[in-house]
py3Dmol code that shows the C-alpha trace and the ligand (Angstrom):
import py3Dmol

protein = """\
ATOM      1  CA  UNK A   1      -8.468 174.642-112.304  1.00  0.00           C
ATOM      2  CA  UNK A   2      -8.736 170.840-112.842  1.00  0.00           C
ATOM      3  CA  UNK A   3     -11.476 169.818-115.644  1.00  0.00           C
ATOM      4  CA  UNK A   4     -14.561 167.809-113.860  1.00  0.00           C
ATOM      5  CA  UNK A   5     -14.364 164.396-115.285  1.00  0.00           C
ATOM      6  CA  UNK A   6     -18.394 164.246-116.008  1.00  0.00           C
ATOM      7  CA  UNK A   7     -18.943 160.443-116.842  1.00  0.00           C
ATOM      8  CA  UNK A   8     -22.078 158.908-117.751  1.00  0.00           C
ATOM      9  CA  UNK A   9     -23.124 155.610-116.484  1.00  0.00           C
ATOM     10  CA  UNK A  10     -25.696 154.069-119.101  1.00  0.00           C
ATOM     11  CA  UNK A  11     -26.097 150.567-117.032  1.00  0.00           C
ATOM     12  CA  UNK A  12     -28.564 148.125-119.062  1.00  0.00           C
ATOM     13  CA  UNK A  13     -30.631 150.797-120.417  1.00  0.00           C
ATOM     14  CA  UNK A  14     -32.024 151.701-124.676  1.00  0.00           C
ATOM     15  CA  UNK A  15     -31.309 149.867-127.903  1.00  0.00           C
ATOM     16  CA  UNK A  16     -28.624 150.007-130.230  1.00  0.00           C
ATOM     17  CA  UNK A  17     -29.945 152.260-131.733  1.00  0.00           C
ATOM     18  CA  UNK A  18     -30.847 154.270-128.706  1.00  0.00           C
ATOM     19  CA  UNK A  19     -27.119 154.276-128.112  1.00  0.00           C
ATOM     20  CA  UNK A  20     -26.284 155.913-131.394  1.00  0.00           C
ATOM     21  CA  UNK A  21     -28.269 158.724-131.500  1.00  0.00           C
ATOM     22  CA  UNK A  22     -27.454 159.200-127.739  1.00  0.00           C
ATOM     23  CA  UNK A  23     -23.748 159.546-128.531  1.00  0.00           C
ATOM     24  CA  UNK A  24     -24.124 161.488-131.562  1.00  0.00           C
ATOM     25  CA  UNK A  25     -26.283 163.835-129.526  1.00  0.00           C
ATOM     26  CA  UNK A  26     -23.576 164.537-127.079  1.00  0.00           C
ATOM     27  CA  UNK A  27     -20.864 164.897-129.811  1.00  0.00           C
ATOM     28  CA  UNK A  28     -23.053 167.133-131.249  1.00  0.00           C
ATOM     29  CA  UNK A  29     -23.851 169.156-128.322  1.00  0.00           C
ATOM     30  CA  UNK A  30     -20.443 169.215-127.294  1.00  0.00           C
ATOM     31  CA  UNK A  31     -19.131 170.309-130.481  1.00  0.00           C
ATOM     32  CA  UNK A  32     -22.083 172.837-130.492  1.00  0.00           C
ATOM     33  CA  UNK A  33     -20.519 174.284-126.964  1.00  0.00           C
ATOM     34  CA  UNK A  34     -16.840 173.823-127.343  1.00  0.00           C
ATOM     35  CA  UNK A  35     -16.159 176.010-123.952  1.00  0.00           C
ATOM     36  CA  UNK A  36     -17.210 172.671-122.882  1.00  0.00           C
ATOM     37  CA  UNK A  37     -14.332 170.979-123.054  1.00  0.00           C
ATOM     38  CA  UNK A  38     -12.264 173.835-121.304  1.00  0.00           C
ATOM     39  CA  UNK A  39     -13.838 172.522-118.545  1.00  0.00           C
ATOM     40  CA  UNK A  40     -15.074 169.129-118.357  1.00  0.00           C
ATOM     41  CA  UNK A  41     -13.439 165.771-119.673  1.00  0.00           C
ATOM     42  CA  UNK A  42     -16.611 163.463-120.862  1.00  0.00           C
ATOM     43  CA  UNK A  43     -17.112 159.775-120.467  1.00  0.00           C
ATOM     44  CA  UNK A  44     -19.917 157.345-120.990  1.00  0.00           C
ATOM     45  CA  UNK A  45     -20.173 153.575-120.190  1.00  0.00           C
ATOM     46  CA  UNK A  46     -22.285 152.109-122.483  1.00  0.00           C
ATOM     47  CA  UNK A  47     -23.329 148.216-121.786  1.00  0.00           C
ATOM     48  CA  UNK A  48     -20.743 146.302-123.548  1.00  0.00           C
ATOM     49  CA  UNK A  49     -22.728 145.041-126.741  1.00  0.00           C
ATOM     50  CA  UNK A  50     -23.255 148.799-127.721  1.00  0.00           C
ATOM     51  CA  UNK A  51     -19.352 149.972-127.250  1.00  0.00           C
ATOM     52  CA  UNK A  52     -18.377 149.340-130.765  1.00  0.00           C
ATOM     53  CA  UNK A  53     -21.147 151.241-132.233  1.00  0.00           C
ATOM     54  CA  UNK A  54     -20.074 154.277-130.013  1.00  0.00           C
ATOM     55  CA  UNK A  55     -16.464 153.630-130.757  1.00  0.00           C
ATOM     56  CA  UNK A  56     -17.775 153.677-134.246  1.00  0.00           C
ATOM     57  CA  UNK A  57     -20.011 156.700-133.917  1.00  0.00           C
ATOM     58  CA  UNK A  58     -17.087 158.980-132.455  1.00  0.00           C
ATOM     59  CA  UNK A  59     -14.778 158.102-135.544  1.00  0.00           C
ATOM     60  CA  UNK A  60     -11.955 159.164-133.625  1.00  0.00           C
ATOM     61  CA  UNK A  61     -12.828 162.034-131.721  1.00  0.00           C
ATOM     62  CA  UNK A  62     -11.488 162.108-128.791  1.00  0.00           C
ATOM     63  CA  UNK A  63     -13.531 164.799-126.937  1.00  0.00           C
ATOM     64  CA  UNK A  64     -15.466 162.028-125.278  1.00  0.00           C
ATOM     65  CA  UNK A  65     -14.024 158.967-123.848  1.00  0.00           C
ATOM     66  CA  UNK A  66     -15.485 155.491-123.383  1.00  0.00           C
ATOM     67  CA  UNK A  67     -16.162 152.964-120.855  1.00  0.00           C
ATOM     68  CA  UNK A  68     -17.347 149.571-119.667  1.00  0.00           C
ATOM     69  CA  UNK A  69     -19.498 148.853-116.340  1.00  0.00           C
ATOM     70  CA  UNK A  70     -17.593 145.897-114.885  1.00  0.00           C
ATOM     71  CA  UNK A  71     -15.058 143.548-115.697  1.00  0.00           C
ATOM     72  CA  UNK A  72     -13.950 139.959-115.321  1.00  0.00           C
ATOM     73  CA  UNK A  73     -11.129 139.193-112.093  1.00  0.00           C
ATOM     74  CA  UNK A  74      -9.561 136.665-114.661  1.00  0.00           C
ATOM     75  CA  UNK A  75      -6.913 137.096-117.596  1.00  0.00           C
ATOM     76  CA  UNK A  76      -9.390 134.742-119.882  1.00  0.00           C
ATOM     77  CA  UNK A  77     -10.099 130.911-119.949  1.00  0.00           C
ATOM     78  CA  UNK A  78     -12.985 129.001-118.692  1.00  0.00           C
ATOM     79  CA  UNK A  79     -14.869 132.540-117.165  1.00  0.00           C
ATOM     80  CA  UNK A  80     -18.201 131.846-119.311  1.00  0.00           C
ATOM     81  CA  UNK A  81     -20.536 135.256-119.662  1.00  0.00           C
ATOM     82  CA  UNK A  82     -17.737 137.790-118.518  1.00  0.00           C
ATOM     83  CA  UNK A  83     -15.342 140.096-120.160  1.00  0.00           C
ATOM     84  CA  UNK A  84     -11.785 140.592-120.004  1.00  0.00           C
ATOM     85  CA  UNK A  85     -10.112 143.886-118.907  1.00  0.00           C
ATOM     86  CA  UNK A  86      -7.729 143.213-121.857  1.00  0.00           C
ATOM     87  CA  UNK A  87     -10.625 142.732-124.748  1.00  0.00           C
ATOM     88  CA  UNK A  88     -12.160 145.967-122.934  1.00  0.00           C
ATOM     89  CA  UNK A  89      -8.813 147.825-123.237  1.00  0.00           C
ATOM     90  CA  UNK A  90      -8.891 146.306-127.062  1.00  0.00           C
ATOM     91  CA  UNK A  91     -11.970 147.575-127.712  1.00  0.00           C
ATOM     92  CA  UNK A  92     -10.684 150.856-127.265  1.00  0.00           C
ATOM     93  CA  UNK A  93     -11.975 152.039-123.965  1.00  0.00           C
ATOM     94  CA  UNK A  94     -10.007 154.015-121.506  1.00  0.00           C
ATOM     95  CA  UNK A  95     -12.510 153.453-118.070  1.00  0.00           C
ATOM     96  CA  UNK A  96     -13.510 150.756-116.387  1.00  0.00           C
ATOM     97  CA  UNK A  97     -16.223 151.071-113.522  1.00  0.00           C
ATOM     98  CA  UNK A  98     -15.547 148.784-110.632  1.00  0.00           C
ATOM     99  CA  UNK A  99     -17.928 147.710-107.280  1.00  0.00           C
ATOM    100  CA  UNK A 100     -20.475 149.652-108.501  1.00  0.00           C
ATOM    101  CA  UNK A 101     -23.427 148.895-105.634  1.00  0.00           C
ATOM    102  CA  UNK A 102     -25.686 147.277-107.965  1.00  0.00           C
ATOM    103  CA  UNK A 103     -22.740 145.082-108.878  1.00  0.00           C
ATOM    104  CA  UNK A 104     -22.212 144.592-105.113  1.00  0.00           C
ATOM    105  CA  UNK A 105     -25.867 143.904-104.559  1.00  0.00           C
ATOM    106  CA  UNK A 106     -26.999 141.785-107.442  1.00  0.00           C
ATOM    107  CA  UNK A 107     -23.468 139.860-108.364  1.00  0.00           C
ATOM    108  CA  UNK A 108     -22.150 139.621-104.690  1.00  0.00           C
ATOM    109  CA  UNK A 109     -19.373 141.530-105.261  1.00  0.00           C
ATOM    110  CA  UNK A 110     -16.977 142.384-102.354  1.00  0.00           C
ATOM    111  CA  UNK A 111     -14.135 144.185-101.591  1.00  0.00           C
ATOM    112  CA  UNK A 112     -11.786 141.931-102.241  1.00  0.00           C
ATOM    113  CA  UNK A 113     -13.481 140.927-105.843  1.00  0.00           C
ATOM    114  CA  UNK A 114     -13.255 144.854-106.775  1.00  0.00           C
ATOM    115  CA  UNK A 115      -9.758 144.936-105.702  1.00  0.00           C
ATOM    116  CA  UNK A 116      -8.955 141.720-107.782  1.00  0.00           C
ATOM    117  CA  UNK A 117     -10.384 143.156-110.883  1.00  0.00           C
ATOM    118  CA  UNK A 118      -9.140 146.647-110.471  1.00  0.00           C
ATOM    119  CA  UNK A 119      -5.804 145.296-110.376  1.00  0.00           C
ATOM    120  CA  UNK A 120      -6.219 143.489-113.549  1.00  0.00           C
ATOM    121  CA  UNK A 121      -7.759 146.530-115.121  1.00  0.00           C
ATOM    122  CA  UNK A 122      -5.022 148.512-114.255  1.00  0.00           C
ATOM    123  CA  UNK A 123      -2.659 145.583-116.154  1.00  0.00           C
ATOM    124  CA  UNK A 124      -4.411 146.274-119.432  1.00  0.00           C
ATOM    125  CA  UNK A 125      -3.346 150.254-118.520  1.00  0.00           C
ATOM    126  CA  UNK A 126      -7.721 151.099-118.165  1.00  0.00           C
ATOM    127  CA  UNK A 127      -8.250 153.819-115.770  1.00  0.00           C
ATOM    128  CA  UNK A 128     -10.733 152.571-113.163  1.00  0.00           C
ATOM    129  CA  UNK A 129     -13.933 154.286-111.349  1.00  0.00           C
ATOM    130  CA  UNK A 130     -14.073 152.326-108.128  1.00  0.00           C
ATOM    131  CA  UNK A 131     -17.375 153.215-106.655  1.00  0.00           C
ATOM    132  CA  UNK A 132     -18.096 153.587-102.591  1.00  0.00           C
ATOM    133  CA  UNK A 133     -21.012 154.073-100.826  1.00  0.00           C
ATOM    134  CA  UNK A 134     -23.173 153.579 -97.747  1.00  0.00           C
ATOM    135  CA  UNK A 135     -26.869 152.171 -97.508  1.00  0.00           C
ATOM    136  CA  UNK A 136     -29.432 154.188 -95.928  1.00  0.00           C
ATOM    137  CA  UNK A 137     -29.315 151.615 -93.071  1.00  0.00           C
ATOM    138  CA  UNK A 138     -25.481 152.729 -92.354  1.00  0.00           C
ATOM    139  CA  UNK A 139     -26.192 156.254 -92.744  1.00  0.00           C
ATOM    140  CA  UNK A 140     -29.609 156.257 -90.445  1.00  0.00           C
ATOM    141  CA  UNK A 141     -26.696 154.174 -87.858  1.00  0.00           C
ATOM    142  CA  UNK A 142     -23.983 157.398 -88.660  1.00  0.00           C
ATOM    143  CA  UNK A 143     -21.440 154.413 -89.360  1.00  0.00           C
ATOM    144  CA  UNK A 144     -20.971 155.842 -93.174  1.00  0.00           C
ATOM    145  CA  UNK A 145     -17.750 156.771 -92.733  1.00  0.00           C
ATOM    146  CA  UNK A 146     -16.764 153.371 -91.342  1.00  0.00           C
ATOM    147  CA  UNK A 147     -17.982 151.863 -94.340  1.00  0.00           C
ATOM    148  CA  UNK A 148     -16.626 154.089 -97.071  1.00  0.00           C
ATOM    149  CA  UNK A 149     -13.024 153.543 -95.356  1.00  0.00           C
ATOM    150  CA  UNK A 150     -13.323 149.474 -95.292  1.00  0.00           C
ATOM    151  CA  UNK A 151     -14.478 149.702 -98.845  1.00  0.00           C
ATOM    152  CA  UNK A 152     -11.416 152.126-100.097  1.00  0.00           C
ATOM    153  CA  UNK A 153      -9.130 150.085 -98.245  1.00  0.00           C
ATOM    154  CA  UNK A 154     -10.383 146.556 -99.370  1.00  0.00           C
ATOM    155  CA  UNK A 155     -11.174 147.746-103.014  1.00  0.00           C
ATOM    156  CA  UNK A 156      -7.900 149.896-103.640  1.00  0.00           C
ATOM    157  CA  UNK A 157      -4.948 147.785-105.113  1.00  0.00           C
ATOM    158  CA  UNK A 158      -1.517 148.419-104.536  1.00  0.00           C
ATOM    159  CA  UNK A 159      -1.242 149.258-108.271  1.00  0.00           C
ATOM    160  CA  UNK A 160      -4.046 152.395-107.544  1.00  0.00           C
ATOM    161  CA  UNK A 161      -2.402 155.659-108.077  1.00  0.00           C
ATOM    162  CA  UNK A 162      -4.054 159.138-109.271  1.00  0.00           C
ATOM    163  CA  UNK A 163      -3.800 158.623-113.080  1.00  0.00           C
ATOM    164  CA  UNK A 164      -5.044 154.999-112.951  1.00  0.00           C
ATOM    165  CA  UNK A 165      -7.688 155.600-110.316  1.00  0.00           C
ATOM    166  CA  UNK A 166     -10.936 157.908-110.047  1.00  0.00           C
ATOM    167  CA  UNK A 167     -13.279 157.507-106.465  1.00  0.00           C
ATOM    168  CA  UNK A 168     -16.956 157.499-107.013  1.00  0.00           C
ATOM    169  CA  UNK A 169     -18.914 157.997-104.096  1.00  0.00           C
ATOM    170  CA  UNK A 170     -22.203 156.372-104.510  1.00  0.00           C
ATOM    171  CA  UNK A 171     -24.371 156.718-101.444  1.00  0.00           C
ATOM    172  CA  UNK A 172     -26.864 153.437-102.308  1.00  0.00           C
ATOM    173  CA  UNK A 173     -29.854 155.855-101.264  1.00  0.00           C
ATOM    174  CA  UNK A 174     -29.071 158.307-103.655  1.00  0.00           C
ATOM    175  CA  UNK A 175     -29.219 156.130-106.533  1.00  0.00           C
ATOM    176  CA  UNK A 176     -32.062 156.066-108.896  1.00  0.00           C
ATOM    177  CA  UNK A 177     -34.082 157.466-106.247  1.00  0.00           C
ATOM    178  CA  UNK A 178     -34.355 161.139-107.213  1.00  0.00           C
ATOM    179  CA  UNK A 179     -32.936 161.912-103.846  1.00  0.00           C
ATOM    180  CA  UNK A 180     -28.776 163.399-103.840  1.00  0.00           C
ATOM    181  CA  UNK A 181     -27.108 163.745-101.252  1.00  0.00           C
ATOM    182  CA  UNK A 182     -27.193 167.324 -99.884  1.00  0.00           C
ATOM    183  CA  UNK A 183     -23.696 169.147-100.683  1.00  0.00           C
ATOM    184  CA  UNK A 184     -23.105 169.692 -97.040  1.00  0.00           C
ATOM    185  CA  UNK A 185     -22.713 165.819 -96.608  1.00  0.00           C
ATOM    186  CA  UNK A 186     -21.319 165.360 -99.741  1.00  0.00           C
ATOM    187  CA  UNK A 187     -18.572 167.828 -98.765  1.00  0.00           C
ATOM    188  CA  UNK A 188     -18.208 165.822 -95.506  1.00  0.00           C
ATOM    189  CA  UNK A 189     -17.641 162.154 -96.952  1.00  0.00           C
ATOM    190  CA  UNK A 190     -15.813 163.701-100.079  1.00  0.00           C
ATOM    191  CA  UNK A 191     -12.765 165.255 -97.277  1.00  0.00           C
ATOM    192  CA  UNK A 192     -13.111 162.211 -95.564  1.00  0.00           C
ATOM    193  CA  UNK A 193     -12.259 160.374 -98.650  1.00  0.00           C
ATOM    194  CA  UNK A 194      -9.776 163.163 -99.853  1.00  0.00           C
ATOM    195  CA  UNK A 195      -8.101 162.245 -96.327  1.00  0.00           C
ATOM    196  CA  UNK A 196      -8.247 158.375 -96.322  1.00  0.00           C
ATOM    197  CA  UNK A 197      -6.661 158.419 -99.660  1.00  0.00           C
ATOM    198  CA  UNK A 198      -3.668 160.595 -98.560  1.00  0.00           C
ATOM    199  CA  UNK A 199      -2.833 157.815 -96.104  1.00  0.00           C
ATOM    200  CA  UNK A 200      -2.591 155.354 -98.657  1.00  0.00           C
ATOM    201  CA  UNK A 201      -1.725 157.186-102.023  1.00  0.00           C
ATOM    202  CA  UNK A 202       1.528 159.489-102.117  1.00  0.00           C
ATOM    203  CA  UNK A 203      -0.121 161.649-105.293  1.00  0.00           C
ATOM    204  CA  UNK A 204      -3.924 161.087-103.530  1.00  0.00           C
ATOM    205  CA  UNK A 205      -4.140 164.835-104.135  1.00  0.00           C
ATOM    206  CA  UNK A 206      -4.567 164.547-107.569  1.00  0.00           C
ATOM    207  CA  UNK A 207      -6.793 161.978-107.968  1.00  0.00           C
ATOM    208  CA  UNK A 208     -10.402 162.699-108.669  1.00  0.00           C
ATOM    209  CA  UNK A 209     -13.316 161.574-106.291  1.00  0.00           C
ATOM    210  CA  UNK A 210     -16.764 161.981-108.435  1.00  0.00           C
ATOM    211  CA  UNK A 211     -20.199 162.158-106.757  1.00  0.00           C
ATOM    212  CA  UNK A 212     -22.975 159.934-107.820  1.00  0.00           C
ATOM    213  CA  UNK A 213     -26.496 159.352-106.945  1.00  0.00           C
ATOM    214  CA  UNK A 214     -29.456 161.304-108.946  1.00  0.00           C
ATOM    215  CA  UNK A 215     -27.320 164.201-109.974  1.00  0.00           C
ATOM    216  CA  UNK A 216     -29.185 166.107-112.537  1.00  0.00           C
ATOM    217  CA  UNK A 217     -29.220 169.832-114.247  1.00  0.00           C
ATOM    218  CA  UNK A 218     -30.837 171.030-110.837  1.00  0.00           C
ATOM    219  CA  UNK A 219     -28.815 169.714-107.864  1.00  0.00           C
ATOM    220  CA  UNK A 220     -25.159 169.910-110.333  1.00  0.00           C
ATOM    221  CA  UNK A 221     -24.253 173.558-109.818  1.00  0.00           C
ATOM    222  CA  UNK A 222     -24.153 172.973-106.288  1.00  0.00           C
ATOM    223  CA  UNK A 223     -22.553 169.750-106.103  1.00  0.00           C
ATOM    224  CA  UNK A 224     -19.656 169.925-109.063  1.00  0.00           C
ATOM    225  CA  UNK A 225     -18.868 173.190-106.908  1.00  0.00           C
ATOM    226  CA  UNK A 226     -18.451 171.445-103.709  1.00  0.00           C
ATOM    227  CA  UNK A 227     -15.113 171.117-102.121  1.00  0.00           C
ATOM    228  CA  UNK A 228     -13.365 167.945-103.552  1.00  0.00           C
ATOM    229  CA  UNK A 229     -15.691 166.964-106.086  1.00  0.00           C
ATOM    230  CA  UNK A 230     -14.049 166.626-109.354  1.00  0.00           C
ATOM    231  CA  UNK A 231     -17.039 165.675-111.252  1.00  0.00           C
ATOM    232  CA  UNK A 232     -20.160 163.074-111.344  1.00  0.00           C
ATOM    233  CA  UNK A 233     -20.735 160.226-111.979  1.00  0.00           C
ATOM    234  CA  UNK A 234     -24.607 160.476-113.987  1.00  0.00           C
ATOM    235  CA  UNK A 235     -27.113 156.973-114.027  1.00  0.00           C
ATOM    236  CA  UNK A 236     -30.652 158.250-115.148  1.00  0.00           C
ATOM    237  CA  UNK A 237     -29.749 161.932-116.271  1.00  0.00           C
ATOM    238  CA  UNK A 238     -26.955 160.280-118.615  1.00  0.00           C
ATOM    239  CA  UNK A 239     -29.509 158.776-120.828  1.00  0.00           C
ATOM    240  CA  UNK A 240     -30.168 162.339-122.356  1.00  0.00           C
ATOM    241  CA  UNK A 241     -27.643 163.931-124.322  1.00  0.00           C
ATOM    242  CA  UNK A 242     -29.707 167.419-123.105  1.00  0.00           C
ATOM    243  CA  UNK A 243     -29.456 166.385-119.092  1.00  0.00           C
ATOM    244  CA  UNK A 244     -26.200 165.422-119.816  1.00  0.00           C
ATOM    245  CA  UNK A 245     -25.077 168.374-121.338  1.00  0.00           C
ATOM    246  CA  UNK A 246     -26.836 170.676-118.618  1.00  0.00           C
ATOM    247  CA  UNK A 247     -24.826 168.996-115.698  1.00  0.00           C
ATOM    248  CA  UNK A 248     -21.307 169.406-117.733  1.00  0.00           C
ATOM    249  CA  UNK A 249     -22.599 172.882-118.143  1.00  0.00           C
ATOM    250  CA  UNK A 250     -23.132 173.494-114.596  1.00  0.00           C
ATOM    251  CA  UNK A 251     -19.684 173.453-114.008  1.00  0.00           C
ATOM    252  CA  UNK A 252     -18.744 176.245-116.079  1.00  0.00           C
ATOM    253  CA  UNK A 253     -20.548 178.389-113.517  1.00  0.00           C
TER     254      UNK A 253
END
"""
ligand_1 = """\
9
PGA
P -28.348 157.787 -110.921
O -27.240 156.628 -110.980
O -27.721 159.042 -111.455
O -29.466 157.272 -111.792
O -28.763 157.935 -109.500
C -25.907 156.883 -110.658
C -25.110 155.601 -110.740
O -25.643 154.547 -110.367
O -23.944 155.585 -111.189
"""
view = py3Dmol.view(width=600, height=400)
view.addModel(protein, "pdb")
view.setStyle({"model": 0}, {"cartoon": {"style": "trace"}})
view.addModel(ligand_1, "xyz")
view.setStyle({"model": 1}, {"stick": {}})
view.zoomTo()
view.show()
């Protein structure tokens, strides 16, 4: 069985300190429920100014990697306010979450911008979480599927393979709203996905596609056991260890 990658996405969200005890409380738990790991590999994305104190606050251990939200499409020079894939790789993260929709909403981001930076992530060796996702306008029209396919194949560098590349499908609907996606359409756009990659990726098979969009303890069972989801990608239910924890737990079942 291949572990669910269960990957927390912390956005702009708590203090420092917030982030401290919210790492230590999933080392912690984790360490509390060691089966855990058996089954899940664990990731959080903290916002960049709090990285070093979880890099700090994990000492080492490895049984939870971390992330940044977004990086910059250039090496370095004149790019004032934005972030390097190489200081991120520095800084000791493994992940890098690309085109995430409020990214694409807020920042402008396209396509061709995700691609750009995934390819530069992928330079500094980060592994990167290129999100996908239809509005509710583009679901309500059935043209999801459409859209999901445009963005995998304008996002998706040539340098994507299954080690250096994870698929998070982000319906923009589902996010923040308290509303998932029901694991019937999940399963849908997740084959879909599963299929689009196979014409592009020779290992596609092995790469993982998370879900994301108001996963929590009560809707994770179902949809970490849904065909081709390989684990989630957690906003609002991230920011407690105990939430957390649940979802990763739901996929022992
Ligand atoms: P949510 O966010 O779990 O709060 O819906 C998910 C995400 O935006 O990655």
């Amino acid at each position: 069985m291949n572990k669910k990658l269960i990957a927390g996405n912390w956005k702009m969200n708590g203090s420092l300190d917030d982030s401290k005890g919210l790492i230590a409380d999933v080392v912690n738990g984790i360490f509390g429920s060691q089966v855990l790991l058996e089954y899940c590999d664990f990731l959080v994305c903290p916002p960049y100014l709090h990285l070093y104190a979880v890099r700090h606050a994990l000492h080492g251990n490895d049984s939870v990697a971390y992330g940044a939200q977004d990086c910059s499409a250039a090496a370095n020079g004149a790019r004032t306010g934005d972030t390097s894939a190489e200081m991120i790789a520095d800084s000791g993260c493994s992940h890098v979450i690309l085109g995430h929709s409020e990214r694409r909403q807020h920042h402008g981001e396209t396509d061709e911008t995700v691609r750009r930076k995934a390819e530069m992530a992928h330079k500094s060796n980060l592994i990167t979480i290129i999100c996908v996702g239809e509005k509710e306008e583009e679901r309500d029209l059935g043209v999801q599927e459409e859209v999901v396919a445009k963005q995998i194949s304008g996002a998706l560098p040539d340098s994507a393979n299954a080690q250096n590349t994870v698929i998070a499908y982000e319906p923009v609907w589902a996010i923040g709203t308290g509303k998932s996606a029901s694991a019937e359409d999940v399963k849908s756009m997740h084959g879909f996905i599963r299929r689009k990659l196979q014409e592009k990726l020779e290992d596609s098979n092995k790469l993982r596609i998370l879900y994301g969009g108001s996963m929590k303890p009560e809707n994770a069972k179902e949809l970490l056991a849904t065909e081709n989801v390989d684990g989630g990608l957690i906003g609002g239910a991230s920011l407690s260890a105990d939430q957390f924890l649940k979802i990763a737990q739901a996929a022992l079942a």
